[in-house]
N, C-alpha and C positions, 0 to 999 in steps of 0.2 A: 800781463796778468790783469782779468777785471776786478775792477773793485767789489768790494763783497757787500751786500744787500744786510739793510738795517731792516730786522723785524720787533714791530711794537706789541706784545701779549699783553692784555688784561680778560678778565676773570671774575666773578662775582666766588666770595668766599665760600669754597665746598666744592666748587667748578671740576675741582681734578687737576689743575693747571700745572702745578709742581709736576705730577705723574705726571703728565705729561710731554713734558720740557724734560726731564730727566730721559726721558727717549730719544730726544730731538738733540740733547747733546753726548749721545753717543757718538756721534758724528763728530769728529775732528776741523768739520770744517767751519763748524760754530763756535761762537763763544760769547760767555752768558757775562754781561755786564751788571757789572756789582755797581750797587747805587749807594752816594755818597750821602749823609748824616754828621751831625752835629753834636745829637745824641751821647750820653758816655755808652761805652759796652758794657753790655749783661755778659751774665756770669758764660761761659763757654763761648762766646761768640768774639771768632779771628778777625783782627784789622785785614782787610783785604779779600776776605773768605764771605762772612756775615755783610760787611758794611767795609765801606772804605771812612773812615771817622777822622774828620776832620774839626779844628777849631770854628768858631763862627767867624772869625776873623778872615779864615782861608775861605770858607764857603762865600763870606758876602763879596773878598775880593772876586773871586771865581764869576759871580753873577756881576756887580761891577764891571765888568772885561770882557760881558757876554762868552763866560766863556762853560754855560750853562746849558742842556737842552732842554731840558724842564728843570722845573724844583716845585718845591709847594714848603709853607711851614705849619707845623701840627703842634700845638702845645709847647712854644718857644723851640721847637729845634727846625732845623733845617734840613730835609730829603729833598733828593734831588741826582742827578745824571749829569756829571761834567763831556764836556764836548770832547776831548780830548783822547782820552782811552779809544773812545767808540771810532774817531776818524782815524784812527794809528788802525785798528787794526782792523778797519775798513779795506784802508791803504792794503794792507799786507793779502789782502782777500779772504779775508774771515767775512764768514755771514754774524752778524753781532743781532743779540737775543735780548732785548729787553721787557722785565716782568713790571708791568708801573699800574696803576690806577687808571682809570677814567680821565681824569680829569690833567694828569701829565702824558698820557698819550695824545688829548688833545692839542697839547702845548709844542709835542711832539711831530705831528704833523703840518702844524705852524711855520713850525724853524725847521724843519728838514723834509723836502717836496719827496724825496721817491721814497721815504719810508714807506713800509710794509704793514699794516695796521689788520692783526688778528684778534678775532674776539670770540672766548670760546665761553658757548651759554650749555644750561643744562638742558634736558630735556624738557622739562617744566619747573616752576616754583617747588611744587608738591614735591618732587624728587630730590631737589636740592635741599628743600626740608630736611628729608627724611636722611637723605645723607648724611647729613650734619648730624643729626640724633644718634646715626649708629657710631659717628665717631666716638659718644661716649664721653666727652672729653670737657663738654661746657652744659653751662646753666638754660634751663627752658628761655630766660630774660636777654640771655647774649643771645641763643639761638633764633629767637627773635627779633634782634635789631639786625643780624647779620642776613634774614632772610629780608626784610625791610630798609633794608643796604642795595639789595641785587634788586630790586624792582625798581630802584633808585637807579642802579648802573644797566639796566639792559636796554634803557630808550636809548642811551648812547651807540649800540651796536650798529644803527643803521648811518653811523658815521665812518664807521668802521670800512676794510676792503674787503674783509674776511669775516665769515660764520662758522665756529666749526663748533657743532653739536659732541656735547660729550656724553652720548646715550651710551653708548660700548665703548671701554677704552680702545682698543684694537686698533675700531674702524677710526674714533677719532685722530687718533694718531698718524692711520693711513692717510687721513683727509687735509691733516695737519701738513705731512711732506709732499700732498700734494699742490698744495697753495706753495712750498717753496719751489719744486718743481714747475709749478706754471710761470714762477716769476723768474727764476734763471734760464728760463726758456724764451723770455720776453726779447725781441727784435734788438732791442736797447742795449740790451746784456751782450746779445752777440756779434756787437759790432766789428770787433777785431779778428772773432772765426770767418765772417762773412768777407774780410777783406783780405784775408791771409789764402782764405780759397781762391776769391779773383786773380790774387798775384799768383798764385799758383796754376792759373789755366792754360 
């Protein structure tokens, strides 16, 4: 069995990314890594579902032990992706989906060479504006710093492997499996079909 392929998703806020990853794991053969916290839980949100929420204590052993793939800390707590989940079910050949920031997908490519690194931008600023607005849901002042955030985060994208335009859900979506598709098609990936045919000739 090969191993399953670690993808790394960031997004500037409004991107669509959520929609979009909700598609991507209709697929069974994915699976979407819950990022661990320090954090206490808000009101609805499942240990293990929301957040994996842990003491500071277990998180700094956790880094301690390297046994981290990113973290970053925000206002005394501690976010972050233990190594451990993601290589268990690696092993098992799950393609594992991680939704992180900028700046721990960078950390991400660091400490793990074949990661997968997707970056999906909008069509423009203006749209992403505009999106934001129709959600209805925040102040001129957020909508604001969050559009002032993504101009912040889309120089990053040409670090990235992946561009995937989210002008039409649809197509981005189609564009989306097809970057998994080129990459489980990689030479690398098929080592054991390639030699399982020679023995067979």
């Amino acid at each position: 069995m090969n191993k399953g392929l670690l993808f790394v998703v960031s997004a500037p806020s409004g991107c669509g990314k959520g929609t979009i990853l909700s598609e991507i794991l209709k697929d069974d053969r994915f699976y979407y890594s819950v990022s661990s916290t320090t954090r206490s839980p808000r009101e609805g949100e499942i240990n293990g579902v929301s957040y994996n929420f842990l003491t500071k204590e277990q998180f700094e052993e956790l880094i301690s032990s390297d046994g981290m793939l990113e973290y970053a800390q925000y206002c005394d707590n501690y976010y972050g992706t233990p190594k451990e989940m993601v290589e268990k079910k690696r092993l098992e050949g799950k393609n594992v989906i991680l939704e992180i920031e900028v700046q721990g997908a960078m950390q991400v490519k660091k400490n793990c060479s074949d990661a997968v690194l997707i970056f999906i931008m909008p069509p423009s600023v203006a749209e992403l504006e505009r999106r934001l607005r129709k959600r209805g849901t925040e102040t001129d002042d957020v909508i604001a710093k969050r559009v002032a955030k993504a101009v912040e985060e889309i120089p990053f994208a040409h670090k990235y492997d992946y561009v995937v335009v989210n002008g039409e859900l649809e197509k981005a979506v189609d564009d989306f499996k097809a970057v998994i598709s080129a990459e489980e098609h990689k030479a690398v990936y098929a080592r054991d079909f390639i030699d399982e045919v020679l023995e067979n000739a």
